[in-house]
N, C-alpha and C positions, 0 to 999 in steps of 0.2 A: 504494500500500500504506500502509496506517493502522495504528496500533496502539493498541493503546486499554487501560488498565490498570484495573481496577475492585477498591478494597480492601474488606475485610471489612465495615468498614460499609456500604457501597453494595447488598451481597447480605445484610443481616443476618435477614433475615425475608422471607415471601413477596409484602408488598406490595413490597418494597426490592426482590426479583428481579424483577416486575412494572416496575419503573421502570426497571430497569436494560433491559428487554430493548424498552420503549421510545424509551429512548436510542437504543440499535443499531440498532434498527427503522429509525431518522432515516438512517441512513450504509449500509444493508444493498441490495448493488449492488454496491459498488465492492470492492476487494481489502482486509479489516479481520482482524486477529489480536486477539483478545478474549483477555488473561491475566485472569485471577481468583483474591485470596486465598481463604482459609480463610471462611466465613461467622460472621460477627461474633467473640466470644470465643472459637472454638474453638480455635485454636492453647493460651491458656491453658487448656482445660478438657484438651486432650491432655494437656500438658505436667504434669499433674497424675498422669495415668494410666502416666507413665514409669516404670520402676522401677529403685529403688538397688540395685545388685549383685542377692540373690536375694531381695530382702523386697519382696510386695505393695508397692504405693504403699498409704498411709493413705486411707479413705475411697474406696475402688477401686468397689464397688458401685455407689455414690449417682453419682458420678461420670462410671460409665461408663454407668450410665441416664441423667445428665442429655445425655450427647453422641448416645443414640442417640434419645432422646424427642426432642430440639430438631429434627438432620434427618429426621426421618420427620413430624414435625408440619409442618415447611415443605414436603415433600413431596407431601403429602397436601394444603394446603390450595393448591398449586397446581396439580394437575391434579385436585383431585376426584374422582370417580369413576376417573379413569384414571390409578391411582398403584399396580396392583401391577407393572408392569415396573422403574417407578424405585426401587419400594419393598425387591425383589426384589436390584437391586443395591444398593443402599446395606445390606441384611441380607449382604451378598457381605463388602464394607468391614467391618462391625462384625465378624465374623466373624474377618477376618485379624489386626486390632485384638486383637481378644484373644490371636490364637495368638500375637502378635507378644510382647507381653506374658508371655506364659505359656513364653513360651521365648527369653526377653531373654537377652544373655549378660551379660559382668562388667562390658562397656567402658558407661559411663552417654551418651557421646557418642554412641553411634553406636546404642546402644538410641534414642534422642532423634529423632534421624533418622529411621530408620526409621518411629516410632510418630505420630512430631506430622506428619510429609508427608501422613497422610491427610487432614488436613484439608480441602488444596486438591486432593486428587484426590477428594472428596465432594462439596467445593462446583461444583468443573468441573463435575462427572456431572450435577448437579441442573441447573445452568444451564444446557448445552448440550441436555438433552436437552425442557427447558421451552420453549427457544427452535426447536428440533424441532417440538416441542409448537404453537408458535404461527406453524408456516411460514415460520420463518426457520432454513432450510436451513442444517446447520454440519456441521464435523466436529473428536470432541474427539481431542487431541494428547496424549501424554504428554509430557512437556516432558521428564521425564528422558533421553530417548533425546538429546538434543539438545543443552541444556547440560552441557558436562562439564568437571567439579572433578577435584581431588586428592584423596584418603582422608582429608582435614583434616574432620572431621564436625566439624558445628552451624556451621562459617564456610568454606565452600568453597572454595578458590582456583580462578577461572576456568582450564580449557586452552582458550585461544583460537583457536588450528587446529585442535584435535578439534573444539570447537562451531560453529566455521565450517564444517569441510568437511562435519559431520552435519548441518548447517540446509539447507545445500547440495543433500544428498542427502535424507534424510526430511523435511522442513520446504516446502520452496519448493515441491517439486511440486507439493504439496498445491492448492497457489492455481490451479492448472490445471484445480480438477475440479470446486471448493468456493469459494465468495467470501468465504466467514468459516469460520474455525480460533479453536476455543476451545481453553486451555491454562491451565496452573497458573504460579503466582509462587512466589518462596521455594525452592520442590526443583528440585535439578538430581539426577545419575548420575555415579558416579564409574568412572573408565575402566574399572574390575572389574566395575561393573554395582551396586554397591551405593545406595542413595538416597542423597543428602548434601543440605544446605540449604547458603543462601547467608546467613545470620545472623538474627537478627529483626527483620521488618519489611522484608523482604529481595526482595519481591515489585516493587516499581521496578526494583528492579536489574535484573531477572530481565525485564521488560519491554524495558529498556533495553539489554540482550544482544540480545535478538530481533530491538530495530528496527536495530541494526546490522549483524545480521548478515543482514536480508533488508532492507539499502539502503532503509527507510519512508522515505516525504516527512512525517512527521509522528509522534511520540506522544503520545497525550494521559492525563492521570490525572484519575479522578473522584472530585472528594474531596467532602467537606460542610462546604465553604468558599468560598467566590466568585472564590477564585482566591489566588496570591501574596501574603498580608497581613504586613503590616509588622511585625505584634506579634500574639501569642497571645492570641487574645479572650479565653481564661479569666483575664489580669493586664491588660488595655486595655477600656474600656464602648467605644471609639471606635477602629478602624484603619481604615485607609489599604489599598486593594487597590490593588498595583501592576500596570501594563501591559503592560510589559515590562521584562526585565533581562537583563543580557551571562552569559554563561557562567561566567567566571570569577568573576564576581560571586556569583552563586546557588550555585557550589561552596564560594567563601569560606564563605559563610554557612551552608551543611549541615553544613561542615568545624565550624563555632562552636556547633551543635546545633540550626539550623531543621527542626522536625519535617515540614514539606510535603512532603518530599523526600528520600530514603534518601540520605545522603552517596554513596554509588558511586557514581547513577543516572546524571551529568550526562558525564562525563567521556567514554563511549562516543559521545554523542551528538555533543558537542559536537567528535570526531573526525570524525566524518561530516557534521557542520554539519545536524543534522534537530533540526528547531525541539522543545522541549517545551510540550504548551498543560497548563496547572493550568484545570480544570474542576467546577463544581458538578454533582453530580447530583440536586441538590434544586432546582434550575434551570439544566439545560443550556440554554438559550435565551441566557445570560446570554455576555458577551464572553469572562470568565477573562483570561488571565497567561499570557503566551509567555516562555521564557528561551532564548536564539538568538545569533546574531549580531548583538549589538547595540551602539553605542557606548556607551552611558551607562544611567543606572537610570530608569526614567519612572513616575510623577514622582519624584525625589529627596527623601527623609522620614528622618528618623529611625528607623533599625529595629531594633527590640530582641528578645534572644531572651535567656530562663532558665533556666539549666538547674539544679534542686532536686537534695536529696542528693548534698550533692559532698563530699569527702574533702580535707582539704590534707596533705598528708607533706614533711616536712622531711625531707632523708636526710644527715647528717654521719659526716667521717670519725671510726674511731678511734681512730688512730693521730693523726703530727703533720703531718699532712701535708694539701693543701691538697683543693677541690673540683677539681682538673686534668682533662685529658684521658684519664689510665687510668681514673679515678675513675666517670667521665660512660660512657667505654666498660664499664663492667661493671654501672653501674645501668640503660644502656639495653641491653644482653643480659638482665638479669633481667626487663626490661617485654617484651621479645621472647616472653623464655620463656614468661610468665604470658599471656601477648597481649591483655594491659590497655591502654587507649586514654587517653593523654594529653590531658586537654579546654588545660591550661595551664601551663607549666615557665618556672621563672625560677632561675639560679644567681648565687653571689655567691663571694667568697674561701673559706666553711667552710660552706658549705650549696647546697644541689640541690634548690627545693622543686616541686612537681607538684601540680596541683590534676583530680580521677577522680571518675568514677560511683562511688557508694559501692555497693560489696556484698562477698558472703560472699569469694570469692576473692580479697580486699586479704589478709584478715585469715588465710585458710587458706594462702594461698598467697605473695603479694608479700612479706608483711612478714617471714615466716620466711625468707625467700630475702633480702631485704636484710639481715636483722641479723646473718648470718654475716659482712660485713664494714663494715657501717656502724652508726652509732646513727640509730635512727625516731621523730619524733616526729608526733603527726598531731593534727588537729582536725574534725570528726564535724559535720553538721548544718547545712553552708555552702549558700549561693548563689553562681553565678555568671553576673554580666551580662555582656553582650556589646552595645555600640550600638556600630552605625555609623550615622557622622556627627552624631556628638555636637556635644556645645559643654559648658561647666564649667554651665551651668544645667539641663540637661538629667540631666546627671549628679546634681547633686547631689536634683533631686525624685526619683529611682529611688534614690537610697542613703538618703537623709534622715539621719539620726546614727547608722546602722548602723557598726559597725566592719567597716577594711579591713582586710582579713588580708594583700593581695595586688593589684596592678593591675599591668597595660600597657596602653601607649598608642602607636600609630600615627597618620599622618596622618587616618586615615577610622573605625578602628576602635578603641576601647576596650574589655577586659575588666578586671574589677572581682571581686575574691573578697570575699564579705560573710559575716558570722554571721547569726544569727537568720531563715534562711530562711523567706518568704514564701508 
């Protein structure tokens, strides 16, 4: 059993399905589970279509033409002549899209869920049934029946005996009847039955649930990358594809912000000891990037990862009293509450500073929640690096005369907060 993950780029237009069902083509025989994001941008183009309490979304029209023109023009230009069955249901999809819409209730989270999951249950339909289409016999899954969260919309908490024992019973069979099972990433079901997502960009994870809970000897992800690279080509002309790296290692480094790889994704697998291969789709022939059980990183490089828009917040008492232990326990229930992600924390005798993804919920949410017992002070417009296996020369070509606002240092790893992001 294989599993195989194909993100939205991979299916973004009808030559990218074309390639994609290619690839499969290569491995189609053996027992393979095909998940599939959302085709190209359409997560954001839903997420447009959301609506705030009872007011239209801005720009709803143009919008909701551009989500239904895009899948029907890829559906059309890949079956040609024989596109009113796909055509037929995907007018099914736009359909509920709207009523979905048109009878949103108050809650914006769980409007969210419900409206942005169709994306990967359109792009499923198109590709399973192309692959149909071209004699490669499948069957599509709704995946919600299968993974199941909590009522937490837009970041679902796994129930990991509910989703085992339903992979169990709806899932496995399947491979009995069918060599390939296509399925959606990102949406799971919440025990009520309602859709929930697993967060954005959440479709690894959602692979990585699957290949655990049906024992794979392997998953692999096809990205538009040659595999594990040391640094983000759009800040490097020159990187380094690694060969292979340990578990722990490739978690660190999700954990710092490596975009290859959904932070959850690793952690399931790497309980079951099933290898991850990182693969091009723009050259599957090509070796890619295992992370496994492995000793060491191969080759051993310098690897750096950016993460832009970052926030720094100072949070002091104000009272006379010091940064202690009740102090720390009540600012990290307010990150609880908010369920903001900590990229970098450093405390000293009268300050707690925190370096976060900058957006609208610091400012609507965290900081009115801190300042009923602290003073906040923040700085807007950072960078933050991350190398491991630095050295001070290294460091100092990525900083140049920027100002530090902020560093730690470990034996392997360095993080670095700068101004004037790059």
């Amino acid at each position: 059993m294989k599993v195989f993950k194909f993100g939205g780029a991979s299916v973004n237009s009808a030559s990218a399905v074309k390639n994609m069902a290619h690839i499969v083509e290569q491995y189609y025989g053996e027992p393979l589970l095909v998940v599939v994001s959302a085709m190209g941008k359409t997560t954001n183009l839903l997420e447009k279509l959301v609506p705030q309490g009872d007011m239209q979304p801005p720009d709803f029209d143009e919008n909701f033409a551009k989500l239904t023109d895009y899948h029907t023009e890829i559906a059309q230009q890949l079956f040609e002549n024989q596109s009113e069955g796909i055509i037929a249901k995907l007018n099914l999809f736009f359909e509920q899209i709207h009523d979905r819409i048109c009878n949103a209730s108050f809650d914006y989270n769980y409007n969210y869920d419900q409206i942005v999951s169709f994306g990967e249950l359109m792009s499923t339909t198109i590709v399973s049934e192309y692959l149909n289409f071209k004699n490669l016999e499948n069957k599509w899954f709704d995946v919600r029946s299968v993974i199941k969260t909590d009522d937490r919309y837009r970041e679902g908490k796994i129930d990991w005996q509910l989703t085992q024992s339903a992979s169990d019973k709806l899932l496995k069979p399947l491979f009995n009847v069918h060599k390939m099972v296509v399925t959606q990433g990102f949406i799971a079901g919440s025990a009520m039955g309602a859709t929930t997502t697993l967060g954005r960009e959440g479709s690894d994870y959602s692979a990585s649930v699957l290949s655990y809970c049906l024992d794979a000897e392997a998953m692999t992800i096809w990205k538009d990358v040659p595999g594990f690279l040391n640094a983000d080509p759009k800040y490097f002309e020159k990187t380094v594809k690694i060969e292979h790296i340990p578990y722990n290692e490739a978690i660190e480094l999700t954990y710092f912000g490596a975009s290859v790889i959904h932070p959850k994704t690793l952690k399931p697998l790497q309980n079951k000891h099933i290898p991850l291969l990182v693969k091009s789709f723009i050259t599957p022939d090509e070796e890619g990037s295992t992370i496994g059980d492995f000793k060491t990183i191969k080759p051993r490089t310098p690897l750096y990862i950016f993460k832009n828009n970052q926030i720094l917040l100072s949070i002091l008492p104000k009272d006379f009293s010091f940064i202690a232990e009740d102090n720390l326990h009540a600012i990290f229930g307010t990150f609880a509450q908010t369920g903001l992600k900590i990229n970098m924390m450093q405390n000293s005798a009268l300050s707690f500073s925190v370096c976060l993804d900058n957006n609208d919920m610091i400012f609507e949410k965290l900081i009115p929640l801190l300042k009923k017992s602290f003073k906040v002070r923040y700085n807007t417009g950072l960078q933050l690096i991350t190398i491991r296996y630095y050295n001070d020369d290294i460091i100092r070509s990525i900083v140049g005369q920027r100002n530090i606002l902020l560093e730690q240092r470990s034996r392997s790893t360095v993080q670095i907060l700068v101004e004037n992001a790059q």
